[in-house]
C-alpha positions in Angstrom: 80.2 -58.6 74.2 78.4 -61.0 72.8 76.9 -61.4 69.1 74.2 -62.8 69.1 73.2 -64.4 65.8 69.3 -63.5 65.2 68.6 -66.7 62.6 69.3 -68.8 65.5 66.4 -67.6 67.0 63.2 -69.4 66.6 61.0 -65.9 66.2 58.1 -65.7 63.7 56.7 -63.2 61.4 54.4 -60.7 62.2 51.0 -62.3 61.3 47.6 -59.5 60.5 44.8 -60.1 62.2 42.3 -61.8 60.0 39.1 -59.8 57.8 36.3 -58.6 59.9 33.6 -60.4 59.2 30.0 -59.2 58.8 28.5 -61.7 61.3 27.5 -60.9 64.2 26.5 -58.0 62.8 26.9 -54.7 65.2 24.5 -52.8 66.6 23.6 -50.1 64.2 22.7 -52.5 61.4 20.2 -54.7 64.1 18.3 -51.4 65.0 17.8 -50.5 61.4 16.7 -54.3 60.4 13.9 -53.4 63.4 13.0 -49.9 61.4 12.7 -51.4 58.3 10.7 -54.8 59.6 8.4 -51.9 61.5 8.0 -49.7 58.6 7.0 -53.1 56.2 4.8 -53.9 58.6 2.8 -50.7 59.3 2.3 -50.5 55.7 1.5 -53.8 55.3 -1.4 -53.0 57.6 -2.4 -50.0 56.5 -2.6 -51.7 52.8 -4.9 -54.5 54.4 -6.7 -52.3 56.3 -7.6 -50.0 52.7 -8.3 -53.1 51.0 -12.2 -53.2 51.5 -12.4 -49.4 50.7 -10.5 -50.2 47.2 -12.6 -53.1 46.2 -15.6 -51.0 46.7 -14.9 -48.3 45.2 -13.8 -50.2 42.3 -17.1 -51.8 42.4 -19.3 -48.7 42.5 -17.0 -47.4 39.8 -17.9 -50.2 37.7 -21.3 -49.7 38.0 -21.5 -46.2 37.3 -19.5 -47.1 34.4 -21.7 -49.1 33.2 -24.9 -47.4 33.3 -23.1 -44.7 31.1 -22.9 -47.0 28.5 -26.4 -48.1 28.7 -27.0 -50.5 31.2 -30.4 -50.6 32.8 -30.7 -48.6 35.5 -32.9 -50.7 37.6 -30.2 -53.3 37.3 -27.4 -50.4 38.2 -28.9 -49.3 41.2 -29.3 -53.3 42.4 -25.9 -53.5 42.2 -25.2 -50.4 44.2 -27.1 -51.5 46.8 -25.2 -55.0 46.9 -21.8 -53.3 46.9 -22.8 -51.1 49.7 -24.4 -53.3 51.6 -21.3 -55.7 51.0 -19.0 -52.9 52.2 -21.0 -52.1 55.0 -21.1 -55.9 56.6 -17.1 -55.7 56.2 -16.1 -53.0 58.0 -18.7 -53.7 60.4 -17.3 -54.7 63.8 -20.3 -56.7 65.4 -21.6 -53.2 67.0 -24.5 -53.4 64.7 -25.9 -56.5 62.9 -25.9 -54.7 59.4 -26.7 -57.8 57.4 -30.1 -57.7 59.5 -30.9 -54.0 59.1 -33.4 -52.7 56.5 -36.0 -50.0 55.8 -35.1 -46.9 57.5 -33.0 -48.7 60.0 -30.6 -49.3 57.5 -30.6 -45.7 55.8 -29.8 -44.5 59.6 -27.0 -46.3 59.6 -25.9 -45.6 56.7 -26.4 -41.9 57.7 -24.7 -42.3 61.0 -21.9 -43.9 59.9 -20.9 -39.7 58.2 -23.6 -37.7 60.3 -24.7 -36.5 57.4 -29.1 -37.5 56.2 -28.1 -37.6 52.5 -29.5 -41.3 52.8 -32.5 -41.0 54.8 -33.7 -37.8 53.2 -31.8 -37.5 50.0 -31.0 -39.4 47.0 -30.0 -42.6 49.5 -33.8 -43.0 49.2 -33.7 -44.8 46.5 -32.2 -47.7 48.0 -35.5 -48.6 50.0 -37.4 -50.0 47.1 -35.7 -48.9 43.7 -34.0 -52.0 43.1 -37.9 -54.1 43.3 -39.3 -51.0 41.1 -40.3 -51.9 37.5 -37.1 -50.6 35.4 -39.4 -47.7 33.7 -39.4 -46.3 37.0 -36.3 -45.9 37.9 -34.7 -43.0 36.1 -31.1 -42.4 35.1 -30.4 -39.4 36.7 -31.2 -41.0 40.3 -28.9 -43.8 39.7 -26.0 -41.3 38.8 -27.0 -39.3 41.8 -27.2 -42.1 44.0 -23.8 -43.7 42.7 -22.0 -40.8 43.6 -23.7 -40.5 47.3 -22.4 -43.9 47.7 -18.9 -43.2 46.2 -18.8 -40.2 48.6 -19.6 -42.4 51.3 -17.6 -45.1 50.9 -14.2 -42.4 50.3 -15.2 -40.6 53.8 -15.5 -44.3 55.4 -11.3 -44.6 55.5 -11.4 -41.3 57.6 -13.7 -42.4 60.0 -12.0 -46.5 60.7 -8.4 -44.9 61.3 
């Protein structure tokens, strides 16, 4: 029999296969990049979408703030009815031409937007002509109540967009 001598032979080592990379990446990690891109986004939405609700009630709280430390309530409820009014063109879809409504009109819709009549026959009243009444006629009290109508309002608007 023949030896055979084995460093004759032109054999090579036995070579690893290389590192696995992390690209392409498999499928697991793609379908959780979606869920997470998904989940950013709804939020993202949902944050835009509460935006207008926020900087209102910010506003209102602001006011109210401010005619507890002595601010005239005349001017108070003015600015009441400028931040609801405000509000209520921005989350306005073009159903209704808000900007156009006043007197009772604008009380209705107010009211309709909560079926509630806490404008048109409550303390809402006061936003048909107590912000052109001399400021000895406006009382402090009806601002307080009205600010918190509005505040209420506003809160129960998120509830009723979505």
């Amino acid at each position: 029999m023949n030896q055979i001598d084995f460093s004759q032979i032109p054999l090579r080592d036995i070579h690893l296969p290389g590192a696995v990379g992390w690209w392409p990446l498999a499928v697991g990690w793609w379908i959780l990049a979606a869920v997470i891109v998904v989940a950013a986004a709804a939020f993202a939405l949902r944050y835009r979408q509460r935006f207008r609700e926020r900087a209102a009630l910010r506003a209102l709280k602001r006011v109210l703030d401010s005619l507890e430390q002595g601010q005239e309530p005349v001017r108070c409820l003015q600015q009441i009815s400028m931040v609801i009014r405000r509000f209520a063109m921005s989350m306005s879809h073009g159903d209704v031409p808000v900007a156009g409504l006043t007197g009772e009109r604008w009380l209705q819709y107010l009211d309709s937007r909560w079926q509630q009549d806490a404008f048109s026959r409550g303390p809402g009243r006061a936003l048909l002509d107590g912000p052109y009444l001399p400021p000895e006629r406006v009382l402090y009290g009806d601002v307080r109540e009205l600010g918190t109508l509005c505040v209420e309002w506003v809160s129960t608007q998120k509830t009723a967009e979505g």
